[in-house]
Structures are given as C-alpha cells and as structure tokens.
N, C-alpha and C positions, 0 to 999 in steps of 0.2 A: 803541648796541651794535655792533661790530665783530666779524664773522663772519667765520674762518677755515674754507675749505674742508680738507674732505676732501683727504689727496693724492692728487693723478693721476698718472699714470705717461705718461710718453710713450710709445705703443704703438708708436712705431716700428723703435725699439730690440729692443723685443720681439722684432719680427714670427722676426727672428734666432734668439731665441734660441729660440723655442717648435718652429721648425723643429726646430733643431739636437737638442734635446732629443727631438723628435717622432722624427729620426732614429735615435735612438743607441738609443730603446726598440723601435725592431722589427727593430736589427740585432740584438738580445739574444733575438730570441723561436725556440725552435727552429723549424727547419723539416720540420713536422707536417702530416698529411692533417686539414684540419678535419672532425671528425665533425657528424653530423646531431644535434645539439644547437640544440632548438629551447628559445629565451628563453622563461620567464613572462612575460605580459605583458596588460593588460586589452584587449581587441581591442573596437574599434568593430561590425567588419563581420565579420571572421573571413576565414577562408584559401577561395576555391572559391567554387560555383558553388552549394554546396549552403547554404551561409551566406546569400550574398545571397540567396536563397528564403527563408531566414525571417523575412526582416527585411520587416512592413507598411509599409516607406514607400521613396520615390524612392531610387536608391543610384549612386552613380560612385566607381568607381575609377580613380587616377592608376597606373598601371604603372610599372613599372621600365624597361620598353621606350622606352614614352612620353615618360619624363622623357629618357631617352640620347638622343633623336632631339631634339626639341622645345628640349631647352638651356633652359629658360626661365632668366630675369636671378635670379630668386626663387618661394617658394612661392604667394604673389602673381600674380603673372606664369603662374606656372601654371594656376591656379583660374579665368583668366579664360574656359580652355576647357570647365567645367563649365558643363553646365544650372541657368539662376535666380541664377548670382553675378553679380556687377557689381560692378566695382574701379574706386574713387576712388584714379588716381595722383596722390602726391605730391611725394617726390624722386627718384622714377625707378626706383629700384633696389630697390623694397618692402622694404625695412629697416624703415619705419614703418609697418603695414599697413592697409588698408581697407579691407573688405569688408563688401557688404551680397550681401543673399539676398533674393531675392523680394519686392523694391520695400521690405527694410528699410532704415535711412540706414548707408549703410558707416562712416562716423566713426568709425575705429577699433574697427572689427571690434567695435561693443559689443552688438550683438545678437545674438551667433552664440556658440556653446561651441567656440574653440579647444585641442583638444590638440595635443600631444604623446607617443606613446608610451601615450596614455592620461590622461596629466597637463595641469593647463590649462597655457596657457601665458602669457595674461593675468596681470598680479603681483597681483590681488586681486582675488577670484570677487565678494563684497560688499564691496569700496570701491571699484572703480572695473577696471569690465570691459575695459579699451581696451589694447590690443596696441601697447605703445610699443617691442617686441621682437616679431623673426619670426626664429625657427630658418630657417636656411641650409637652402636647395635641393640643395646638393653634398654633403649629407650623409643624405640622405631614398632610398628604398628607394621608395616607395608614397604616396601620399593618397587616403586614405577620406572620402568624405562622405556624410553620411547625414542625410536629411529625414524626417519623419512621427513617428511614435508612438515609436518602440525608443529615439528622442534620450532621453526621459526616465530612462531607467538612468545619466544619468552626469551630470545637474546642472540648473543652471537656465542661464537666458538660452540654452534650448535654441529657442526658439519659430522661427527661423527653421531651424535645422538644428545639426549639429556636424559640424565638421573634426577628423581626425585625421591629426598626420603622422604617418610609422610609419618609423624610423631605418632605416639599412642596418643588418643581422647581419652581425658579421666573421666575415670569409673570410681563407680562408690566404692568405697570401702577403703583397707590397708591390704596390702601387700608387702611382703617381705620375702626377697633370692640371697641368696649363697650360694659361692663356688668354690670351688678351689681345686689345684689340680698340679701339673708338673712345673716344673722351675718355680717352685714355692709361689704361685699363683694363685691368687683371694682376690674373692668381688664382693661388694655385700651391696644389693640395692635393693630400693624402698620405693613404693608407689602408693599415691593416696589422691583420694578424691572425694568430694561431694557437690551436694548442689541445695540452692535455694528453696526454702519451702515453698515459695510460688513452683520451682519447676524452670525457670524461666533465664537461670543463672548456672553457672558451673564452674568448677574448676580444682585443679589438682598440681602435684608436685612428683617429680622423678628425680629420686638421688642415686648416685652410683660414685662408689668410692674401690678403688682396684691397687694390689702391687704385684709386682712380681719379681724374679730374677732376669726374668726374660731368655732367650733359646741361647743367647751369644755370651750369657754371663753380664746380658745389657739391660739392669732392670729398669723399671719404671716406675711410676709411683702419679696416682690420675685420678682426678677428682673432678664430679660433672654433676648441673644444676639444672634442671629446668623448671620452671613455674609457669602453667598455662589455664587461659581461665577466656570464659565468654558470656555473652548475654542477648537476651532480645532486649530492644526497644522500642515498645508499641509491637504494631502487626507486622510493620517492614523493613523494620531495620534489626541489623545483629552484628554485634561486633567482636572479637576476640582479641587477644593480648596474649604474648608469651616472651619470655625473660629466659637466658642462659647463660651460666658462665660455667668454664670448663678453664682448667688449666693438666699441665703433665706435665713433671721432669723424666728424660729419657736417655738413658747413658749411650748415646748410639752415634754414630758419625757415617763421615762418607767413605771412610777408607773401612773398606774390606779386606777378605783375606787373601795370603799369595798362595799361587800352588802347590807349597810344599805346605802351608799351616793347613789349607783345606783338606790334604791327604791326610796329614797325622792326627789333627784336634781342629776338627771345622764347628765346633761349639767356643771355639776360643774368642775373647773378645782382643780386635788387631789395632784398637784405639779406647782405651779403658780411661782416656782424660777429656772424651767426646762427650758433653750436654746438648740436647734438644729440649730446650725450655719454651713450652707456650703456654699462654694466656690469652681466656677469649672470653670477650663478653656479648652479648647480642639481644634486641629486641623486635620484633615485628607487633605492627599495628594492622589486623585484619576489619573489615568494614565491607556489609552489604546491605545494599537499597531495591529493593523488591518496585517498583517505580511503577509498573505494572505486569499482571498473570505473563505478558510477550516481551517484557523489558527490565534488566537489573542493571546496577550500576556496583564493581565491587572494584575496590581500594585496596592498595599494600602499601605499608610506610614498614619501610627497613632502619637498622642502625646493626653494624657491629665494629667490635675496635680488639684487634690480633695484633698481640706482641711475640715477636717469635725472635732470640736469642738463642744462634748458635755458636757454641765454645767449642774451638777445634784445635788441637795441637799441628805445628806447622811442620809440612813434610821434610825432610831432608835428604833421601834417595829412597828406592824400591826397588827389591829384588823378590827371588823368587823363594825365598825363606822368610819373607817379613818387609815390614815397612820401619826404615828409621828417621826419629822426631830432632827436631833439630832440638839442642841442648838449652837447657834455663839458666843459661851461665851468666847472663848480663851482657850475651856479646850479640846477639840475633834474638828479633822477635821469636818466640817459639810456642804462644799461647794468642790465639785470635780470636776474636768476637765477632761476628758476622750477625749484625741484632739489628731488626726489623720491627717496626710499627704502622702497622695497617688502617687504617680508618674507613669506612665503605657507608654511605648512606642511598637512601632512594625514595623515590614514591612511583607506584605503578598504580593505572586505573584503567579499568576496562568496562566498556560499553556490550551489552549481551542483547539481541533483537531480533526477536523471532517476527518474521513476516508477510505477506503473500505478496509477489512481485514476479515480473516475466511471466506470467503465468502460473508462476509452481511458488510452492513454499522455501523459504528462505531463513536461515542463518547464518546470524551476520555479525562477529567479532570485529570491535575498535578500541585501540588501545594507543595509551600514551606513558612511558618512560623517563622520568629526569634519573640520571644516576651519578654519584660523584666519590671520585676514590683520593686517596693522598696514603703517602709513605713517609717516613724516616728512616735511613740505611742508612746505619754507622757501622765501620769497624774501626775494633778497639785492639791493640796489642798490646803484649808483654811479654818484655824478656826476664822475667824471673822467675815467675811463679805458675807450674803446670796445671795449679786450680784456678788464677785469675776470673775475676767477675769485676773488674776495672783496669783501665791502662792508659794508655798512649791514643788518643782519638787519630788514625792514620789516616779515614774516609769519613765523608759527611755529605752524602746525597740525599735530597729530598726529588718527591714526584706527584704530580696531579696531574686528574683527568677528569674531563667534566663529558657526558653523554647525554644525548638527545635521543628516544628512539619514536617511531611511529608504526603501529599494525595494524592492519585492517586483512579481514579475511570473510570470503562469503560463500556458505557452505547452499551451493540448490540442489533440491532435492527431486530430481526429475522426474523419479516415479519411486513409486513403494521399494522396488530392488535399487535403484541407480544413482548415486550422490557425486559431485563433482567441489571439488576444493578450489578456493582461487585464495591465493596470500600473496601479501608483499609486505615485508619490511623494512625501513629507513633508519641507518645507525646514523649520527652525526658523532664524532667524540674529538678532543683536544688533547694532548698530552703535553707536560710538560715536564722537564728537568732540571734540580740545578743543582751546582756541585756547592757546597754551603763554607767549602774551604776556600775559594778563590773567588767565589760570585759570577763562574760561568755557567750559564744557562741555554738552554734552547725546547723550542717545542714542536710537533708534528700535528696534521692536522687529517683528516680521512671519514670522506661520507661514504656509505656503501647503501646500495638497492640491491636486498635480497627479493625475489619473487619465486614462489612457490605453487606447482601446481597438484592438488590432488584428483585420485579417483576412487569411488567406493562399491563394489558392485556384488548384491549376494544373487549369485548365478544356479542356486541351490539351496533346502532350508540348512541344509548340510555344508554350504561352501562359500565363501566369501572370497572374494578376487579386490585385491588393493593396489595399488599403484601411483609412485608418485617420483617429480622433479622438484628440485628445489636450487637455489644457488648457495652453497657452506660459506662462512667467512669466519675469519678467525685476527683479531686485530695482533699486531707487533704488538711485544712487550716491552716497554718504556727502557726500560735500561740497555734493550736493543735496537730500540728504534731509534733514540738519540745516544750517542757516544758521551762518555764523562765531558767532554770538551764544549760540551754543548751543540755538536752538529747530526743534524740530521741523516742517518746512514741510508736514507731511501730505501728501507726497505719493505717491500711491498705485504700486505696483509697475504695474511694464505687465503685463499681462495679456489673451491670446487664448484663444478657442477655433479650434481648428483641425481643416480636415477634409484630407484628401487620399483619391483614387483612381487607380488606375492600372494598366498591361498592361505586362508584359515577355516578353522570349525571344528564340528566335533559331529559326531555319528556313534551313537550306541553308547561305547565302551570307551571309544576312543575322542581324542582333541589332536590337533594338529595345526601346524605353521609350518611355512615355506619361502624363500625370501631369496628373492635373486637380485644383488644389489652392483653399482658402479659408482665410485667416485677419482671423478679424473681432476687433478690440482693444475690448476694454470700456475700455480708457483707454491712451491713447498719451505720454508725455512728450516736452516740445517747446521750444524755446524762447521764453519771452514777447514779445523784442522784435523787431520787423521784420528787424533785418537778422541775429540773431545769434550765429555764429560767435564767435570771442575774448570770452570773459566775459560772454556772453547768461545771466541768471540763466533757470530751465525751469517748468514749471507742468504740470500734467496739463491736455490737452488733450482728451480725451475719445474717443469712438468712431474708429477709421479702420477700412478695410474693404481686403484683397486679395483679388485673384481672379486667376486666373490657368493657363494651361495651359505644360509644359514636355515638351519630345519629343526625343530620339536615335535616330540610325538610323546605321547601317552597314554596306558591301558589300564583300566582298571580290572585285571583277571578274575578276581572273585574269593571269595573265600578269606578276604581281609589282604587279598595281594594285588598290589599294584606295580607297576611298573613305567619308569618315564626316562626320556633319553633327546638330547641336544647334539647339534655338532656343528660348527660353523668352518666350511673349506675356504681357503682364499689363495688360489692358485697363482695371481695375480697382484702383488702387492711390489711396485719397482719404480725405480728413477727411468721417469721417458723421456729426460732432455738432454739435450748434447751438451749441457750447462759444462765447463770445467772447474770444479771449483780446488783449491788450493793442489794445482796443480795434477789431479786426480780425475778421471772421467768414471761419473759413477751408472750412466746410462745402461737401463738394463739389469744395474746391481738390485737387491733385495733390500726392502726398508727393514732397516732397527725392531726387533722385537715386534715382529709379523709373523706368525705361525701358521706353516700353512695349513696345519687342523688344528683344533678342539676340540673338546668332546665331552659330555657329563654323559654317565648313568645310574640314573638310581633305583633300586627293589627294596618296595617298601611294604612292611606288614601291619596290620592291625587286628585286634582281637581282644575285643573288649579296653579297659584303661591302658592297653599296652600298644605302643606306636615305635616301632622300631624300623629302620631303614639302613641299607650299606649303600655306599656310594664311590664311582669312580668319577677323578678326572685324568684328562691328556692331554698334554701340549707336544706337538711335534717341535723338531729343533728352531733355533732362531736363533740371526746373526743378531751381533750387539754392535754393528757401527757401520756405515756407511760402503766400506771400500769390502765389508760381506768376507773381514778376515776366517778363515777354516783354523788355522792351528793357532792352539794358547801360546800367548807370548810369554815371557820371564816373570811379569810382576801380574798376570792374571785379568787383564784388560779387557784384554781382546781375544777372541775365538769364538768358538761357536760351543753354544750353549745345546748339550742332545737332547734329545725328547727325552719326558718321563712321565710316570702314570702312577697320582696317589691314591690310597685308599682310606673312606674315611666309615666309620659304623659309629648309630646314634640312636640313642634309646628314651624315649619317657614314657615315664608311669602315674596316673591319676589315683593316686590312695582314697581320697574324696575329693567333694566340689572344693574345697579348700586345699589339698595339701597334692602337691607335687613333687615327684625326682625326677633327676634326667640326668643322661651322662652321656660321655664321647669322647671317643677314639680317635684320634687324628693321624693320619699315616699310619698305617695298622700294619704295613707290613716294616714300616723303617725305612723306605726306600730313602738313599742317598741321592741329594741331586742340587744341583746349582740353579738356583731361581733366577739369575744377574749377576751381569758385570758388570754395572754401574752404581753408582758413579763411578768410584774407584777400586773396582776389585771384585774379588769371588763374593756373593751373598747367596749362602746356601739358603736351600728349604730347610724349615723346620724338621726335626725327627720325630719320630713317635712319640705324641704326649696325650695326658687324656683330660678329660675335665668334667667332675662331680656336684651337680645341685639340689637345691632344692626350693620350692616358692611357698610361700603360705599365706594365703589370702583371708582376713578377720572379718 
C-alpha cells in the first residue's frame, strides 16, 4: 500500500504573505481610544492580590513586567524561574516542551494540565497528554501556575499542578518587535488593535514570523497567528472569540549525541534527515451571563486540530562515536514517518454563586465538562529516499475518547481571617482503539472521584497560612492502555493523594512563600525495560513517594535595586513498592529527572528607562532512568546527569512611550553541560548566545 501525504505548504513563502495580510488588516482599523473591555474568560488564578488569597495551594505568577525584561527564547524557558519546575531541554528553543513539577518526569509535559486561555493545550486530554505544541512566548501577557487543591476545577492530570498561559488583551494601536541574534535567529512580530466607537467591542491580531539555525545546526522556520476579539451584549452578557494557527518545520529528532561527538563538537547535528513538522489550528468560544450582582453563568466552547509529522531516519547500531542509519539502498526501510492527527473539542460551563447559608457566607462553583478527543497514527516507510514525505503505509491506528466531568466546589467563609474549600470532581472517559490495518479494536473504560479539601487562614495582616488535600489522577494513554491487538493492558490510572502547607505575604520590603508539600502515588506508570526511551512498552509500577519543601522571597533594597530568589528541595522523590518490574527491583531507587534542588536568583536594577537584571539558575544532578544508573554507557543513554549553574543577564531600555530596545545574554559564562539523555542520547544546553531588539509602538 502506497501512502500519499497530506499537502504541505512551504512556509516560507508564507512567512510574506501572512505579514502582508497582517499588515493591510490593522491599516483598516480606525483609530480608536481602546475602552476597558475586559474578555470572558475562565481564569486560573484571577486578577490581584485578593484572588491569590483564595486559592489553598502554592501560586506564581509570570507578569508582563517580567516577561519584557527576562526575554525568555519560549514559555518554557520561562517556567524554568518558577518554584518545583524542572525543564528537560530538547531542541533549544521549547517548541517541544518538557516540563516536570515536583520531581514528576517532564516528558512532554504529561503530567501537568497545560492551558491556554483556560483551554488545554495538549491535542488529547485522554489519548495522549504530551505537548508536541507550545504557544509562543511573544504573544503571552502573564503565566499563572497553580499547585494544591483549586487545580481540580479544570481537569485531570492535575496532580502535579496546572499552567495557565493568559494571551495579551488588544490594545489600541500598532506595534511592531524585531530580533535577531546567535545561530542566524530573526523574529519579526506585529500587534494591533482597536475598538468600536460605542467602546463596547474590541479586538486585535498577533503575528509572529521566526527562523533560525538553531544551537544543534537544527534550524527552524515558525509561523504564528492569533486573532482575538470581544463584545458586550446589552448589560449582561459579553462574549469573545479567538482564532490561531501556528505551524513550524524543525530539523530536530530523537537521537542525540554519543559521548565522543559531545566531547569534540556538542553543536553538531547527530540526525540532520530528522523533521518535526507541526500544524495547529485552534478556536475558543468565550461567553458570560451576569444572571444576577450574586450569580454568573460563563461558557467555553473549544476546537482545535494538531497535525504533527515526524520524519526519522531508522537506526542501525550505536556507539560511542556516533549513531549509524540504516542505508537507502532499497533493501530495509531507512526513512520513517511517525505522523499524527489530533482533533480535540469541548464545551465547559460553570455556575458562580455567591450566598449566605450555614450561617456564614458562601461561595459556590458548579461545573459541567463534555470533552471528545480522536487521532490518526500512521507510519509511513521508505527504503529509498533519506528525504521521503511518502511511502509504504507499515501502521494505521486510529483513537477516541469521549469525557464526562462534573465539579462542584463550596468556598465558606467562616470569619473575616478563616476560609475553608470543599471540591470534588467526577471524570467519566471511554477510550477506544483500532488498528485500521486488520480491523482489531478494543476499548478501556474509567470513572475516577477526585475530592479536595482546602484551607485559607490570614493569621497576620502580614501572613497567610494555606493548606490543602486533594486526590491527583492522571488517566493511561490510549496507545498504552490498550495494546495494538486490541486488549486491554489493565493498566491502572496513576493516582496520588496529595497534601500541601504553606505561609505567604509581604511585610515592608519584602513578599514571601513557603510550601511544604507530599505526594504519595498508589501507582506510578513506568517503563518496563531498562533502558526505555523510543518504544519502551509501561507497566504499573506501584507506590512512589515525594516530599518536598519550596520557598520565594524577595527584596526591594532601594535605590532601583532589587533582589528575588526561589528554591525548591525535594529530598524525597523514589519508588516505595516492592513492585518488580522487568526483572529489576526499583524500590527505594530515585525517579527520573527529579533534582534534588533548584534554585533561581535574580538582582535586578532600575533607574530611570533602564531595567537591567542578572540572573542564576541550578539544577543539582539527576538520574535519567529507573535502575538510577551512575556511570555513562557507550552510546550515552544512561548515567547521570551532574548539576550545573547557568547565568543569564538582560537589559531594556525605554527611548520613549513608543520606541523600545532590549537584549540578552544567555549563559554568559558558556558553561558546558548536558540538559538530557533522552530520548536517545546526549542533548546538551545551549552555549552562550545573545539576542538583540527592538519594539515600536504608532
């Protein structure tokens, strides 16, 4: 059977025309005072000072401030200054992203609830949690993240926390950045906005067009859309709308380097016939009902559709000088296709209700969830051709999942200091499988009650005391919960119970957090085989335990100098069951890519239009596989990964209300160092590189 792809478009043609277009629509927009039109929208954390007080668990916000200083390459890149994440880089530039939380495995962000806006952004809640898409950084306003009890209002795979990005609001006027910087790196993006002459309507457009060489010799080439826009109708109602499409080709794969290419040339690319092609399109339907001054009703209707197409050259041995590809001779496949089609839709509504009961005052969240995901997983071979984008269809799985959820939550406010959280959650989901070459199928079925409890108590006008339980769930992934054969491998959802405590506030000069947290897994999923990375079939592993403390602090010195500092210890992070799994007792070993510190610190100055800061981070060492190997093997797998400490310095300067520069240093001293051995192989950090811009706002 001979498979014909999909057409691609050569993006680079584009990059043109989406400008031009981008252009011609905000020379058409009048020029209007944008009014205070604030979006519907499902908020994580909410606006102030007074939000994060209600929320029982650890809380960070990324500012707007923050992000204009800092520059980070991606959202990614960002997160790494939050308390308890830890990023596994891959190709440099978080396109693909990684993220674990509190000694979870980062592997594609699959333990964590990413939004968006409020929307996941993962292409399938039940088939398969992994962020093979990360929304652009140049077009983000804020990041919210939020740990403990309150994660459970917005889904599952909350157990270590959820991210929220939270878009820019258009603003009147144009804008227009430029960058450019090391490994021939160019961004140009464009922001525009305006609003209706009643005042009453709004809306604007963010373009972002990027290429690069990329750190590995792995360029890229990325192109990103969003269109978002809102209105009142009448006194109580207000709706918004937002539209994006984002595509990237990324020369990048899984195979890293071995330990003889990272010592000589750890800039070399170890698979230069490797494509990461995605396409994504996405829309959200925001809606809110003002019903009454004690009562709203607000609506999300989702859609988006991820194509992800990976071109890999087939391995043929590994050593420790290199990896060799099997030959395009016409005698063995040697060029594969590993290509993916996402579909995800939903509607979420939620019920808001303030009102006096038991005695005390009462808030009171209910919500209902329909969610429905589907896939198409073909791979394509070819034994001829190193560049293939058609072949030999070898696989042809399809997958669906259809979800139920129900929340209900009721905040009583006992007294002016004392708040108390009651949550419980109801996932219902179906999964299904079928291999489309034979017509064998099978499906898995799983309701989970999560219940949550918080507490909120400001003990001080200086001190807040929070606290809270909750039950994590994190469902199987389709392709591992049923076997190509169509049977069900029983494997059980992961599942913690989780505690956390903690102190916040601020006194004088200073703000501060403190967070002493547990999450104990009745069952952890794992890989079976020792090394497993690339097509490691998983098994339920059984008990793992974290513990762990996380702390912020920050000063404002004076004099334009500040000073702020993170660290999260997790001394605690290991297999507690007697499980044995592929012959191996991991009991007691240390989980995967768990560090047992972290650390940011940043001194920052200001003085007058000038905002400059240096910054460190630290990750102490961490194993990269189960059995907690110490020495590197032959083709660079396995070992341990040592601690290292980068340094980053970041400068912008306000020339007027209009015209901005900024730039940044990244790893300032050059420190050499190995981010991962996964999937397969050495993936160093990035080297010393800087980046140069500028914005200008008409």
């Amino acid at each position: 059977m001979h498979w014909q792809p999909r057409k691609r478009h050569d993006s680079r043609p584009l990059n043109k025309t989406k400008l031009a277009l981008a252009v011609a629509f905000v020379t058409s927009l009048p020029n209007l005072a944008l009014a205070e039109v604030e979006l519907p929208s499902i908020d994580v954390v909410g606006k102030g000072e007074q939000a994060i007080a209600k929320l029982p668990g650890a809380v960070t916000i990324i500012s707007k401030e923050e992000l204009a200083l800092r520059q980070p390459l991606s959202v990614q890149d960002a997160l790494k200054a939050v308390p308890g994440i830890v990023v596994r880089e891959e190709e440099g530039y978080g396109f693909i992203p990684n993220i674990g939380m509190r000694g979870l495995d980062p592997n594609r962000s699959q333990k964590l609830l990413v939004l968006e806006d409020g929307v996941p952004v993962a292409p399938g809640l039940f088939l398969a949690n992994e962020s093979y898409y990360s929304p652009r950084i140049e077009r983000m306003e804020s990041i919210e993240v939020l740990k403990g009890a309150a994660g459970l209002r917005y889904g599952p795979t909350t157990i270590g926390g959820v991210i929220n990005y939270k878009t820019k609001k258009p603003e009147d006027g144009v804008k227009v950045t430029a960058k450019a910087g090391s490994h021939g790196y160019w961004l140009l993006g464009l922001d525009a906005g305006g609003a209706a002459p009643s005042g009453e309507a709004i809306g604007g457009i963010s373009v972002v067009t990027s290429q690069g060489d990329g750190f590995r010799h792995n360029g890229f080439d990325m192109n990103d859309i969003v269109a978002k826009g809102g209105m009142a109708i009448g006194d109580k109602h207000w709706v918004s709308i937002k539209f994006s499409h984002y595509e990237n080709d990324i020369n990048t794969s899984y195979v890293g380097l071995r330990p003889n290419e990272y010592r000589n040339d750890s800039t070399k690319n170890p698979a230069p016939d490797d494509y990461f092609l995605t396409k994504r399109n996405a829309f959200d339907i925001n809606h809110e009902l003002d019903i009454s001054d004690d009562i709203k009703l607000r609506t999300l209707i989702y859609w988006s559709q991820l194509d992800r197409d990976f071109w890999r050259r087939d391995i043929a041995s590994r050593s420790a000088d290199g990896t060799t590809f099997r030959p395009c001779n016409n005698t063995v496949n040697c060029m594969t296709g590993r290509n993916r089609s996402f579909e995800m839709s939903g509607i979420d509504s939620r019920l808001f209700v303030n009102f006096n009961g038991f005695g005390i005052k009462n808030e009171a969240e209910i919500g209902i969830r329909l969610h429905n995901d589907s896939l198409s997983n073909q791979t394509i071979s070819s034994r001829t051709d190193p560049n293939a984008r058609s072949g030999t269809l070898t696989g042809d799985d399809t997958q669906e999942a259809q979800g139920i959820a129900f929340y209900g939550q009721n905040r009583f406010l006992l007294s002016d200091t004392l708040a108390t959280t009651l949550g419980l959650r109801i996932e219902s989901y179906d999964q299904k499988r079928k291999n489309e070459l034979n017509g064998v199928s099978g499906n898995s079925k799983n309701t989970e009650v999560m219940p949550g409890l918080g507490l909120t108590w400001q003990i001080a006008p200086h001190a807040q005391l929070f606290a809270g339980a909750y039950k994590g769930f994190s469902p199987a992934m389709v392709a591992t919960a049923i076997s190509a054969g169509g049977v069900d491998q029983e494997l059980d959802a992961e599942r913690s119970t989780n505690f956390e405590v903690g102190v916040r506030g601020a006194l004088a000069r200073w703000t501060y957090e403190a967070t002493a947290f547990q999450m104990d897994f009745a069952n952890q999923i794992v890989p079976q085989s020792q090394s497993g990375g690339i097509g490691a079939t998983v098994t339920n592993a059984g008990e793992t335990l974290h513990r762990g403390l996380e702390g912020a602090l920050a000063f404002a010195i004076g004099g334009g100098w500040s000073v702020a500092a993170n660290a999260t210890y997790l001394p605690t992070a290991r297999y507690n069951s007697t499980k044995i799994v592929a012959g191996a007792d991991r009991n007691g070993n240390r989980l995967p890519y768990a560090p047992e510190l972290t650390a940011n610190l940043a001194v920052n100055y200001q003085a007058g239009a000038l905002k400059t800061g240096l910054s460190a981070y630290h990750v102490s060492r961490q194993y990269v596989d189960p059995e907690n190997t110490k020495a590197e093997n032959a083709d660079g797998r396995r070992g341990e990964i040592p601690a290292y400490t980068s340094f980053n310095l970041n400068a912008q300067y306000s020339l007027s209300k209009q015209l901005n520069v900024f730039g940044t240093v990244r790893n300032l001293f050059n420190r050499k160092y190995i981010a991962s051995r996964n999937p397969d192989g050495i993936f160093p950090g990035a080297e010393r590189n800087f980046e140069v811009g500028v914005s200008y706002k008409f």
